[in-house]
PyMOL Python script that loads the backbone (N, CA, C, O; Angstrom):
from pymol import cmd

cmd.read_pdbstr("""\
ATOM      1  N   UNK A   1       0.843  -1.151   0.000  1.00  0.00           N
ATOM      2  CA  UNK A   1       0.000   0.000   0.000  1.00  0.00           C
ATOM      3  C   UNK A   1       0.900   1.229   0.000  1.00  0.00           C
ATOM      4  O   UNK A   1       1.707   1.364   0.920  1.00  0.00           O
ATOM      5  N   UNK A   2       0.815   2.125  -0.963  1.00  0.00           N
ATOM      6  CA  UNK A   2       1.061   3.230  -1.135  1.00  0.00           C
ATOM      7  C   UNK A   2       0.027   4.748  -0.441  1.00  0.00           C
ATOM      8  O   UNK A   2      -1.131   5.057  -0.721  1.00  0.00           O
ATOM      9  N   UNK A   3       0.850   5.319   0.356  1.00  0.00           N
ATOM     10  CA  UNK A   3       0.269   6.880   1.140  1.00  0.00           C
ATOM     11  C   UNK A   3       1.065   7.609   0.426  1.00  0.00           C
ATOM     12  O   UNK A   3       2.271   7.438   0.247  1.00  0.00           O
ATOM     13  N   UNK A   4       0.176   8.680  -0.111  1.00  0.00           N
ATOM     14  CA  UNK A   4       0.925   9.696  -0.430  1.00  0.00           C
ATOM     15  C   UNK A   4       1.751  10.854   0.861  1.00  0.00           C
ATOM     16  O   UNK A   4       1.243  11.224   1.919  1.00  0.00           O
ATOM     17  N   UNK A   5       2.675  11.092   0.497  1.00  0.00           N
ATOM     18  CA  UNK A   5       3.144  12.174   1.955  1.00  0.00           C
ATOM     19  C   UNK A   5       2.977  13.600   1.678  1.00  0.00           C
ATOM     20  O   UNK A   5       2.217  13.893   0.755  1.00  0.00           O
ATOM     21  N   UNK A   6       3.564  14.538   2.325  1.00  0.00           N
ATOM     22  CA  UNK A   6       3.129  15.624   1.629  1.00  0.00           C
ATOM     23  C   UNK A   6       4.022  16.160   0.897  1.00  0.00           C
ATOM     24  O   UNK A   6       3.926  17.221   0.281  1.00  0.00           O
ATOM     25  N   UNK A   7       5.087  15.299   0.955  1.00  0.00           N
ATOM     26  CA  UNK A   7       6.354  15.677  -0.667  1.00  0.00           C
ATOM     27  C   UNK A   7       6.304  15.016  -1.865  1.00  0.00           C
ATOM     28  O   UNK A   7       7.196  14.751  -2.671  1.00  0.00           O
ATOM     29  N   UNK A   8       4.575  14.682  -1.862  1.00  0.00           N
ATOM     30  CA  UNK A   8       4.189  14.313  -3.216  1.00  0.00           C
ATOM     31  C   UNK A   8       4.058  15.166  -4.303  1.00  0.00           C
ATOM     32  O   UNK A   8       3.318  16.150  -4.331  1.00  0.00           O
ATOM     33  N   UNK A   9       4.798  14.774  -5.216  1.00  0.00           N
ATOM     34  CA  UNK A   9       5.230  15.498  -6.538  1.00  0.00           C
ATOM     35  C   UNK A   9       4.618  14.824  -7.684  1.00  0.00           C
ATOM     36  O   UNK A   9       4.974  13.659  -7.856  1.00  0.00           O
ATOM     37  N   UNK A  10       3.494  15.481  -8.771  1.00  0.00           N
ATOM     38  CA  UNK A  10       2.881  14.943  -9.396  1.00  0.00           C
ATOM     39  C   UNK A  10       3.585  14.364 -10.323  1.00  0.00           C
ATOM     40  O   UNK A  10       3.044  13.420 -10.899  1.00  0.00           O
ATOM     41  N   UNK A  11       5.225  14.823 -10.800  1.00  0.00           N
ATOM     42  CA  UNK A  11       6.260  14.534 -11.299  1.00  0.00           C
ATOM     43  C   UNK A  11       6.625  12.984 -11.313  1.00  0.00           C
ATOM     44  O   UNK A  11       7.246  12.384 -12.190  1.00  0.00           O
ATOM     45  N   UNK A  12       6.161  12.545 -10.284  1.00  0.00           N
ATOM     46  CA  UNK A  12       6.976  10.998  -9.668  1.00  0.00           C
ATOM     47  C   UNK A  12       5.586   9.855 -10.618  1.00  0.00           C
ATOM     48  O   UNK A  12       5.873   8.676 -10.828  1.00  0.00           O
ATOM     49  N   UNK A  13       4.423  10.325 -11.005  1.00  0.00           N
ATOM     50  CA  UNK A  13       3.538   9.535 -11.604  1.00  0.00           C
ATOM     51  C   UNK A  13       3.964   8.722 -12.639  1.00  0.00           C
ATOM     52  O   UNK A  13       3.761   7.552 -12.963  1.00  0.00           O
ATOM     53  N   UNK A  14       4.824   9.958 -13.217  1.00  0.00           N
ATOM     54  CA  UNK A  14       5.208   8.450 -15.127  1.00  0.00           C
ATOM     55  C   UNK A  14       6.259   7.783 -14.807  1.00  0.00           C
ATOM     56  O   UNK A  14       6.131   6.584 -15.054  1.00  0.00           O
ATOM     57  N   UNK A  15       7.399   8.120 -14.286  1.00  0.00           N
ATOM     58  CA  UNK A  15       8.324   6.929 -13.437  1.00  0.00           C
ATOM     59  C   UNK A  15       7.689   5.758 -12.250  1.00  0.00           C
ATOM     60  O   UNK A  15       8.237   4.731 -11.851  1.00  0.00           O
ATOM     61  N   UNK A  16       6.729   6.168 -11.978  1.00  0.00           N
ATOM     62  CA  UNK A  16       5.875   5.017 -11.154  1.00  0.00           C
ATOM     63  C   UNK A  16       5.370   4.368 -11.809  1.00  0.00           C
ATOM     64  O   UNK A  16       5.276   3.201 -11.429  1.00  0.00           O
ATOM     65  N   UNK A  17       4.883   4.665 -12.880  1.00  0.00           N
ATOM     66  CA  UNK A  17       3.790   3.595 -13.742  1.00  0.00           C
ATOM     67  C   UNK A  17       5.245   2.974 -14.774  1.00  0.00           C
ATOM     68  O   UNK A  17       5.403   1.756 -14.851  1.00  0.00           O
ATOM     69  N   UNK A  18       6.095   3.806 -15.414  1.00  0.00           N
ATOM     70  CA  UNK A  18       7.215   2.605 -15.668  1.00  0.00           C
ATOM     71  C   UNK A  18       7.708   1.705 -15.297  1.00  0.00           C
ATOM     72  O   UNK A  18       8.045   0.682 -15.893  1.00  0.00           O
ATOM     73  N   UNK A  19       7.833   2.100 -13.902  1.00  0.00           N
ATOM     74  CA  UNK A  19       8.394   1.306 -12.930  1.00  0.00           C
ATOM     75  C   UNK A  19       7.251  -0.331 -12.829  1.00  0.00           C
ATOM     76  O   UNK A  19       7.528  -1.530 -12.810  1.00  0.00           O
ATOM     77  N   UNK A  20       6.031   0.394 -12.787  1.00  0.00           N
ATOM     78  CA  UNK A  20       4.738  -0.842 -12.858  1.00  0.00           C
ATOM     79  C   UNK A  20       4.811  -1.173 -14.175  1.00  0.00           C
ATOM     80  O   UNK A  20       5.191  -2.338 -14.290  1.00  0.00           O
ATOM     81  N   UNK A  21       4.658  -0.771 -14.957  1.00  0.00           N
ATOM     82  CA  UNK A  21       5.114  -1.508 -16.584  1.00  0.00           C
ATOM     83  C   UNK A  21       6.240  -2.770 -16.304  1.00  0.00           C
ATOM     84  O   UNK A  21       6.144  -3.973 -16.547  1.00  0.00           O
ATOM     85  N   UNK A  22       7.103  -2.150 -15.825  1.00  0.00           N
ATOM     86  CA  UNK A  22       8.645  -3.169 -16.052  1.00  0.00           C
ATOM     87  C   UNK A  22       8.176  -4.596 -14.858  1.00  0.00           C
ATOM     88  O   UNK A  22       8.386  -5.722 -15.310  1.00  0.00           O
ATOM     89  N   UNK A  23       7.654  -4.516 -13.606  1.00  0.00           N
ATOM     90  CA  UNK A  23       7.282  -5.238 -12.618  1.00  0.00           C
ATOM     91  C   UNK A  23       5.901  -6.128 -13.664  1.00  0.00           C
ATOM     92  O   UNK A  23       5.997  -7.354 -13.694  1.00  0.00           O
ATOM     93  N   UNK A  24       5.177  -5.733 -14.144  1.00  0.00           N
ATOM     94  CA  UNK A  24       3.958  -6.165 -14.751  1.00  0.00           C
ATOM     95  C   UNK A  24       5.066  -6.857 -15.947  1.00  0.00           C
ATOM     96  O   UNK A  24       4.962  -8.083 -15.895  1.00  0.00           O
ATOM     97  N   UNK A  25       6.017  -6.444 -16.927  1.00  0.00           N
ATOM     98  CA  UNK A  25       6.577  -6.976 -17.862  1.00  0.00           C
ATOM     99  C   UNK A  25       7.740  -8.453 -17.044  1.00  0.00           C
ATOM    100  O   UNK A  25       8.395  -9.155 -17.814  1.00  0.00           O
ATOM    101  N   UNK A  26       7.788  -8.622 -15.993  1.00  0.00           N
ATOM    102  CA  UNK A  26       8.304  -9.307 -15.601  1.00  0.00           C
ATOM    103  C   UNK A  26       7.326 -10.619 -14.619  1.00  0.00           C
ATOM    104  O   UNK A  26       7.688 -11.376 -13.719  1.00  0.00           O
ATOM    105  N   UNK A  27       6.153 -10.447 -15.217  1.00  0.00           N
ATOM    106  CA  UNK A  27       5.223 -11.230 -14.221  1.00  0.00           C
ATOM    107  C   UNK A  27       4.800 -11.209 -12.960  1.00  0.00           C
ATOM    108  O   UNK A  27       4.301 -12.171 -12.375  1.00  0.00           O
ATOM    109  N   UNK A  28       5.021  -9.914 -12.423  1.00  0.00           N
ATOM    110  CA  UNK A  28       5.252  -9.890 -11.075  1.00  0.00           C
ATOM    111  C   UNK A  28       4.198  -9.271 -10.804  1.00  0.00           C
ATOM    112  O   UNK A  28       3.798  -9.936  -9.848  1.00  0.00           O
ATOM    113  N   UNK A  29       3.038  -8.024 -11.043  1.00  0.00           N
ATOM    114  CA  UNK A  29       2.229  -7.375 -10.926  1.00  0.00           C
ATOM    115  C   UNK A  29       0.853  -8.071 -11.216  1.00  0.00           C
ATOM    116  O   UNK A  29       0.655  -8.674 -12.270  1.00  0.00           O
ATOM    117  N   UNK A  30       0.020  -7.967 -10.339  1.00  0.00           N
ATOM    118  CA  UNK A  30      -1.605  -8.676 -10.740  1.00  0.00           C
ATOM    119  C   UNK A  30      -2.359  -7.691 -10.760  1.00  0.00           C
ATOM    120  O   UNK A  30      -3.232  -7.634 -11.626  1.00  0.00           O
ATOM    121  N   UNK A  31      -2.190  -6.515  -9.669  1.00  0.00           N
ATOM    122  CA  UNK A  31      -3.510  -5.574  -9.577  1.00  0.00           C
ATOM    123  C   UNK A  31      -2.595  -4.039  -9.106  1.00  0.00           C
ATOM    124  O   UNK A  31      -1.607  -3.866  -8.393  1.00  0.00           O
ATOM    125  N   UNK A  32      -3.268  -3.320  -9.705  1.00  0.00           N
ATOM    126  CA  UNK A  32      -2.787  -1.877  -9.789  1.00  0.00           C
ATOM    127  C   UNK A  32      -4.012  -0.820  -9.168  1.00  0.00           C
ATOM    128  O   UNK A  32      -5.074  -0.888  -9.788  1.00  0.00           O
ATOM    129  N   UNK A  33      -3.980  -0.061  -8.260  1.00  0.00           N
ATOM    130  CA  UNK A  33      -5.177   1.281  -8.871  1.00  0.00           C
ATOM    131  C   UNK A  33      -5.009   2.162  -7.697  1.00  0.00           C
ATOM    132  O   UNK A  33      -4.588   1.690  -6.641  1.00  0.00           O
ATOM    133  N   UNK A  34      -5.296   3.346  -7.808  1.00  0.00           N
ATOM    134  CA  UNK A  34      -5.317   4.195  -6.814  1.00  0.00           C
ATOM    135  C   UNK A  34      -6.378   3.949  -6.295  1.00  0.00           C
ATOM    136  O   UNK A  34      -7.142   3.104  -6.762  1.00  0.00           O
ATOM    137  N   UNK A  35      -6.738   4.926  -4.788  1.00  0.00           N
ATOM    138  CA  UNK A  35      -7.891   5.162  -3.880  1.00  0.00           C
ATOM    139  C   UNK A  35      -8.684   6.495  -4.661  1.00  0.00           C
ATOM    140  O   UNK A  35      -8.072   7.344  -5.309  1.00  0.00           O
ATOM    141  N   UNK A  36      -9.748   6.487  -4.514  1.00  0.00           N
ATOM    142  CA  UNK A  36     -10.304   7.320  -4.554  1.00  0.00           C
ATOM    143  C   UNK A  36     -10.337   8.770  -4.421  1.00  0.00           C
ATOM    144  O   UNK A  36     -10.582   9.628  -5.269  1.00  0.00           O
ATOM    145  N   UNK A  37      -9.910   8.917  -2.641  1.00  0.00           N
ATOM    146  CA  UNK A  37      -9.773  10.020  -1.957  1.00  0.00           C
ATOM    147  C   UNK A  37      -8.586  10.772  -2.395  1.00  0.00           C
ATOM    148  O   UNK A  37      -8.343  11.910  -1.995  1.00  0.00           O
ATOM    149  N   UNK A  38      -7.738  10.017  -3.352  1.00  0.00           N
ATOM    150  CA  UNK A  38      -6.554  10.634  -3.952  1.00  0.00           C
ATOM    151  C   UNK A  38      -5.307  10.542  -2.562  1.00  0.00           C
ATOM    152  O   UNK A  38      -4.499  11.467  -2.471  1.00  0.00           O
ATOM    153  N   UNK A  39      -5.255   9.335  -1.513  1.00  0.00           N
ATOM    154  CA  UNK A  39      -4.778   9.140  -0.852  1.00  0.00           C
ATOM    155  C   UNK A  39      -3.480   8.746  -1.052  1.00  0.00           C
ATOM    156  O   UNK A  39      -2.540   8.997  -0.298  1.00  0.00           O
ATOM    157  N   UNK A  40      -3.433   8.058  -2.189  1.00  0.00           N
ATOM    158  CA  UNK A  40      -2.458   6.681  -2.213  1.00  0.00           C
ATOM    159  C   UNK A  40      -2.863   5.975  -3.040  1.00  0.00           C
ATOM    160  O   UNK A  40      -3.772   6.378  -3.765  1.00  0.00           O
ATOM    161  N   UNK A  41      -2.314   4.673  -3.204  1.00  0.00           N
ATOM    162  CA  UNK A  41      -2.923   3.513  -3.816  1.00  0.00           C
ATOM    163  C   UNK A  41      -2.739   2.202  -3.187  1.00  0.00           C
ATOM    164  O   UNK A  41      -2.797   1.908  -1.993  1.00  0.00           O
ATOM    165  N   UNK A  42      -2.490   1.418  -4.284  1.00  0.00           N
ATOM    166  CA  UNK A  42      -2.169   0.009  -3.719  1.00  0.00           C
ATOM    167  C   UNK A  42      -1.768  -1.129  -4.966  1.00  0.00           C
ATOM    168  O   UNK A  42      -2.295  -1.254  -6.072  1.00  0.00           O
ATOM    169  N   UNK A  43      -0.898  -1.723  -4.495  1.00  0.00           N
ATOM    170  CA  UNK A  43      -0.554  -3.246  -5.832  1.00  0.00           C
ATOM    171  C   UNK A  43      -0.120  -4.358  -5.072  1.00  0.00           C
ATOM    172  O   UNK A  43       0.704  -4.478  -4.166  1.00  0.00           O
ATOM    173  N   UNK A  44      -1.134  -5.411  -5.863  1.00  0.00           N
ATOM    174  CA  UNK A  44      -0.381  -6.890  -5.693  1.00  0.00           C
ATOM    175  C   UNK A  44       0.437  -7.306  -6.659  1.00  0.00           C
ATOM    176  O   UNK A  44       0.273  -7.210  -7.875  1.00  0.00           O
ATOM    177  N   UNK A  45       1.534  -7.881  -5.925  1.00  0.00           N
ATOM    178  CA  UNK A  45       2.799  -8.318  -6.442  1.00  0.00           C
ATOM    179  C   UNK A  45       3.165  -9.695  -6.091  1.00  0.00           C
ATOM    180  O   UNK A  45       2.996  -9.948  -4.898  1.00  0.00           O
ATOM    181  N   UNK A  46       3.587 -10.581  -6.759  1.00  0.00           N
ATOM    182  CA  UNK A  46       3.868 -12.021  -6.602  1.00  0.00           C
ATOM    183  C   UNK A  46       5.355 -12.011  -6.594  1.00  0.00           C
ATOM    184  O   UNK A  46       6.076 -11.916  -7.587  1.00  0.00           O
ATOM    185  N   UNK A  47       5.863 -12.161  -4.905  1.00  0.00           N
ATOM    186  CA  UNK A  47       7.336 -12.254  -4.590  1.00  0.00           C
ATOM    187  C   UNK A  47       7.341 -13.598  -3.890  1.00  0.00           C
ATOM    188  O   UNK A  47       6.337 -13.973  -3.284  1.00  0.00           O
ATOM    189  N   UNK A  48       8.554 -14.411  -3.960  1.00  0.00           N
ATOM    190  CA  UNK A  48       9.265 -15.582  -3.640  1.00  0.00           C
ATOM    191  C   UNK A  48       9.124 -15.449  -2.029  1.00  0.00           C
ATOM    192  O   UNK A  48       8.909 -16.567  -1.563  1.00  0.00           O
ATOM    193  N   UNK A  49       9.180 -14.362  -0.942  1.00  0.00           N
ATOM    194  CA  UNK A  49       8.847 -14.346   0.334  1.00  0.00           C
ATOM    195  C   UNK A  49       8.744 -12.611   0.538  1.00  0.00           C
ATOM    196  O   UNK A  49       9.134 -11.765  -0.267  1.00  0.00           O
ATOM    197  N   UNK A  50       8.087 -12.380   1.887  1.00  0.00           N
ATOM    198  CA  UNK A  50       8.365 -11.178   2.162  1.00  0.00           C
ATOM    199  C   UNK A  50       9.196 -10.471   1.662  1.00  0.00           C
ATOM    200  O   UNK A  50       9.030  -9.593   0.816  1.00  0.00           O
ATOM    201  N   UNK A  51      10.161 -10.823   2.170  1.00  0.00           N
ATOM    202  CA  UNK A  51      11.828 -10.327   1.988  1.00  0.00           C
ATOM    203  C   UNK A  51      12.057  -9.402   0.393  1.00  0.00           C
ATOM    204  O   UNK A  51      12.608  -8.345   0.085  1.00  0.00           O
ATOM    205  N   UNK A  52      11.370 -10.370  -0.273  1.00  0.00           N
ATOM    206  CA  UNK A  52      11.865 -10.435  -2.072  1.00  0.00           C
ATOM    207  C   UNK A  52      10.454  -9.757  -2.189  1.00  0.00           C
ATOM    208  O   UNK A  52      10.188  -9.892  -3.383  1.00  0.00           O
ATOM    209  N   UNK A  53       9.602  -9.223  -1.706  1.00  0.00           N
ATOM    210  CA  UNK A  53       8.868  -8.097  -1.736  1.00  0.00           C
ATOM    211  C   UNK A  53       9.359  -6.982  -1.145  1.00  0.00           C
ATOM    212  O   UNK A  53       9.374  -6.112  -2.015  1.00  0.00           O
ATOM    213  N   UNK A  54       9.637  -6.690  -0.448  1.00  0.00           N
ATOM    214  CA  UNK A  54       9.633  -5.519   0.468  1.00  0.00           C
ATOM    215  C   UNK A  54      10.897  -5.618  -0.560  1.00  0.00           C
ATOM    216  O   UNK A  54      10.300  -5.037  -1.467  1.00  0.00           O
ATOM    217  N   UNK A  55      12.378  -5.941  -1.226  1.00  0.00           N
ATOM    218  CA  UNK A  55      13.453  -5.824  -1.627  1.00  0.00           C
ATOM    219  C   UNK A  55      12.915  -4.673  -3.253  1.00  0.00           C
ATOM    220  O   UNK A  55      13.283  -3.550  -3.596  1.00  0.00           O
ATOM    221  N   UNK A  56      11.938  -5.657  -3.868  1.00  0.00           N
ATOM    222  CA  UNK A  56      11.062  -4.723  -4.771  1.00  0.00           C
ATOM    223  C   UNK A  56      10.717  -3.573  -4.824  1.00  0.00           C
ATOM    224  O   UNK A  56      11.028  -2.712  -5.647  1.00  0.00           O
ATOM    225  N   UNK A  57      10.044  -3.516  -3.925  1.00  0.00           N
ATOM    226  CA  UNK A  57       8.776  -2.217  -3.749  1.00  0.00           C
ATOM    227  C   UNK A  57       9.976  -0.743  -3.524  1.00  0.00           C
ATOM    228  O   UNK A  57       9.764   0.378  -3.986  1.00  0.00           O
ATOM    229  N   UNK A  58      11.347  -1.197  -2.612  1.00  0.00           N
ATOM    230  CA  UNK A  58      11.831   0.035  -2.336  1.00  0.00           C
ATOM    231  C   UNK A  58      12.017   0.497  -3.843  1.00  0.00           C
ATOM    232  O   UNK A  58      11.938   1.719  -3.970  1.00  0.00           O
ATOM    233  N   UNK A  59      12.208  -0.094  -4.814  1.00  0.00           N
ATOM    234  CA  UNK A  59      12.828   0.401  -5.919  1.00  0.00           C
ATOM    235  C   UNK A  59      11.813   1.097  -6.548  1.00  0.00           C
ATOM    236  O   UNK A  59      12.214   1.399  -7.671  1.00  0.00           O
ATOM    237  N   UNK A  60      10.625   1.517  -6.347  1.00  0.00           N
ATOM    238  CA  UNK A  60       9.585   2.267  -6.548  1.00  0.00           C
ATOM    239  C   UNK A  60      10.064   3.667  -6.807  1.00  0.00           C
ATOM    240  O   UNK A  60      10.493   4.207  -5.787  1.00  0.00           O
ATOM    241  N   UNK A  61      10.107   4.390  -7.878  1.00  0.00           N
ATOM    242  CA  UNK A  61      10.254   5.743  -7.523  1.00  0.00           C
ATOM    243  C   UNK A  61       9.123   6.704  -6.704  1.00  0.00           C
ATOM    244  O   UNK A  61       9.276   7.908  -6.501  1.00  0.00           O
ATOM    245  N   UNK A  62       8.056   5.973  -6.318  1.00  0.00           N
ATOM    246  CA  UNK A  62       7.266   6.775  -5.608  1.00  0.00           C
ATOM    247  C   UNK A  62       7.894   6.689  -3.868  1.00  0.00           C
ATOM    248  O   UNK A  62       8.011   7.631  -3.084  1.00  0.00           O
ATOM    249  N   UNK A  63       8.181   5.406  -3.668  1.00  0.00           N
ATOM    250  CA  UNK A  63       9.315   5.462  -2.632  1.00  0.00           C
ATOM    251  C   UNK A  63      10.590   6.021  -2.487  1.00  0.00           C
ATOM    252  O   UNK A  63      11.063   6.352  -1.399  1.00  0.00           O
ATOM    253  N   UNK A  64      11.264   6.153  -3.776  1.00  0.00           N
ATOM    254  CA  UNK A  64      13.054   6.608  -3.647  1.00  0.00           C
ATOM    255  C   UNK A  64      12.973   8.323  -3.894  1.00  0.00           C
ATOM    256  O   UNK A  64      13.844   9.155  -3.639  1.00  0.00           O
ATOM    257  N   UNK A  65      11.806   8.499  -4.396  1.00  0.00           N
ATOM    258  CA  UNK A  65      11.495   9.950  -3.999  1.00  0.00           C
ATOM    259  C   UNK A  65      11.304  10.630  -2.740  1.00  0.00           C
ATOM    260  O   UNK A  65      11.690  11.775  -2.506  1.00  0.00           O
ATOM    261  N   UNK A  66      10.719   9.906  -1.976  1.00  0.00           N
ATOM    262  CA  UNK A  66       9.910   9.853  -0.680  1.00  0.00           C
ATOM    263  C   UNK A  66       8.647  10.640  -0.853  1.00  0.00           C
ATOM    264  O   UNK A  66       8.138  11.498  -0.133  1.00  0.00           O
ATOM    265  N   UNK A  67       8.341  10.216  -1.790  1.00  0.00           N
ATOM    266  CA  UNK A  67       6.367  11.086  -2.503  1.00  0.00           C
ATOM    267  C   UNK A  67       5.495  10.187  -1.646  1.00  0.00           C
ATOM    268  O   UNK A  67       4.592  10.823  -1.102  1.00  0.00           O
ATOM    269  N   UNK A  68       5.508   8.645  -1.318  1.00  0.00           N
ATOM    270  CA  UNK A  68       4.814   7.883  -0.675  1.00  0.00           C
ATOM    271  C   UNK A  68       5.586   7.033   0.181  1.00  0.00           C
ATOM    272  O   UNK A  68       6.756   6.670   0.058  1.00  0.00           O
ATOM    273  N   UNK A  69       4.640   6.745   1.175  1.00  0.00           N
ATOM    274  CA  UNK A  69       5.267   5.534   2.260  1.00  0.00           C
ATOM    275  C   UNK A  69       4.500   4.686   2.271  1.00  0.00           C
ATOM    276  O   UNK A  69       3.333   4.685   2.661  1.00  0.00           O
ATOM    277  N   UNK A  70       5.484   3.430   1.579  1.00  0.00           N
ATOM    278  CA  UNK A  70       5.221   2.365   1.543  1.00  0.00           C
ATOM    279  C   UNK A  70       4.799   1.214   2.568  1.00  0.00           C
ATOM    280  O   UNK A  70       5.858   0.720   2.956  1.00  0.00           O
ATOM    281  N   UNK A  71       3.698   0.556   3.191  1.00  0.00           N
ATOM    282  CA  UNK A  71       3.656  -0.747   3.699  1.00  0.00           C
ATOM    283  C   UNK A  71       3.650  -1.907   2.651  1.00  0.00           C
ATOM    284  O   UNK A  71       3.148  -1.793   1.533  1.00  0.00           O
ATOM    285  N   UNK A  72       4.074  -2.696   2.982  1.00  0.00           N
ATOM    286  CA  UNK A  72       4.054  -4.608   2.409  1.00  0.00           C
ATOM    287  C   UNK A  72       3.159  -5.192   3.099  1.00  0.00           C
ATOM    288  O   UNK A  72       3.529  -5.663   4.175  1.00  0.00           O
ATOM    289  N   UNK A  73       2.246  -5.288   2.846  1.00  0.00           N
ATOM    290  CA  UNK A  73       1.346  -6.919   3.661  1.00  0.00           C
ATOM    291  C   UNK A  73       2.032  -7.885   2.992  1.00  0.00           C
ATOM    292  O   UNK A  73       2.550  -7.596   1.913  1.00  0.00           O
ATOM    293  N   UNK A  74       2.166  -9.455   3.639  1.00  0.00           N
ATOM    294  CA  UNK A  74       2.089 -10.447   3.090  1.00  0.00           C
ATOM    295  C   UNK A  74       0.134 -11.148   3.178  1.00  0.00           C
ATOM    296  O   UNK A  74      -0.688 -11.165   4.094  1.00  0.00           O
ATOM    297  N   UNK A  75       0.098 -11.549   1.955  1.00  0.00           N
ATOM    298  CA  UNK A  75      -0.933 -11.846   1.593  1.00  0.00           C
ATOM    299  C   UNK A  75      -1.151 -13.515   1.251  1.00  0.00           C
ATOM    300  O   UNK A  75      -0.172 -13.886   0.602  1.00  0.00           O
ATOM    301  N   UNK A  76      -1.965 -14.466   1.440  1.00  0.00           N
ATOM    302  CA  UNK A  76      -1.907 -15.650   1.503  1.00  0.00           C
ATOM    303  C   UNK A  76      -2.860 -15.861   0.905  1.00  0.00           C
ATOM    304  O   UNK A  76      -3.912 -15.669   1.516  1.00  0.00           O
ATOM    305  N   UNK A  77      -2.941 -16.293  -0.383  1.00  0.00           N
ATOM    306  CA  UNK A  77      -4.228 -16.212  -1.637  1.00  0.00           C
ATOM    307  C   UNK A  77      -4.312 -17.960  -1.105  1.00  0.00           C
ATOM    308  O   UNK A  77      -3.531 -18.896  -0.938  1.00  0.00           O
ATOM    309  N   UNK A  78      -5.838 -17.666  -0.973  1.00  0.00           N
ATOM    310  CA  UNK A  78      -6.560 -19.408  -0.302  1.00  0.00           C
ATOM    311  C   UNK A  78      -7.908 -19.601  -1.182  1.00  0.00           C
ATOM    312  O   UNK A  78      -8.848 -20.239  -0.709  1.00  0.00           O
ATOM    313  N   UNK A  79      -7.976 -19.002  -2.545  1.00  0.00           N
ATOM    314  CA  UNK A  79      -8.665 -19.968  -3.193  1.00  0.00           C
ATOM    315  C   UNK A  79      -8.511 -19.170  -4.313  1.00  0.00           C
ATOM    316  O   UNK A  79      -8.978 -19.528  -5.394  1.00  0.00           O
TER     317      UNK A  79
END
""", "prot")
cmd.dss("prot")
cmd.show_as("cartoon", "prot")
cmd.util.cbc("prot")
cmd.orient("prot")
């Protein structure tokens, strides 16, 4: 889950969605979309463990900007 902070720069949008292009071009991306409230967003990502998620996500330019702060859930798909 992506929060926007308040050193969100509308700038950081087309390097974020490249960034989701290249993750989606590598099989790794299932679901993409912002919130509504213009909060943030959110994506599921298919990583090998936590670890090899959270190792991902920093490489976000919406993270290496510091435009958003990132959480990782691990998620356990049961059907």
């Amino acid at each position: 889950m992506a929060m926007r902070t308040s050193r969100f720069d509308q700038t950081v949008v087309e390097p974020h969605r490249a960034w989701l292009d290249a993750v989606r071009a590598r099989g790794q991306l299932v679901e993409t979309g912002k919130f509504t409230d213009g909060s943030g967003g959110a994506y599921v990502i298919l990583a090998e463990n936590l670890d090899a998620a959270r190792e991902l996500v920093v490489t976000d330019p919406i993270h290496t900007t510091g435009a958003s702060e990132l959480t990782v859930y691990e998620w356990e798909i049961t059907g």
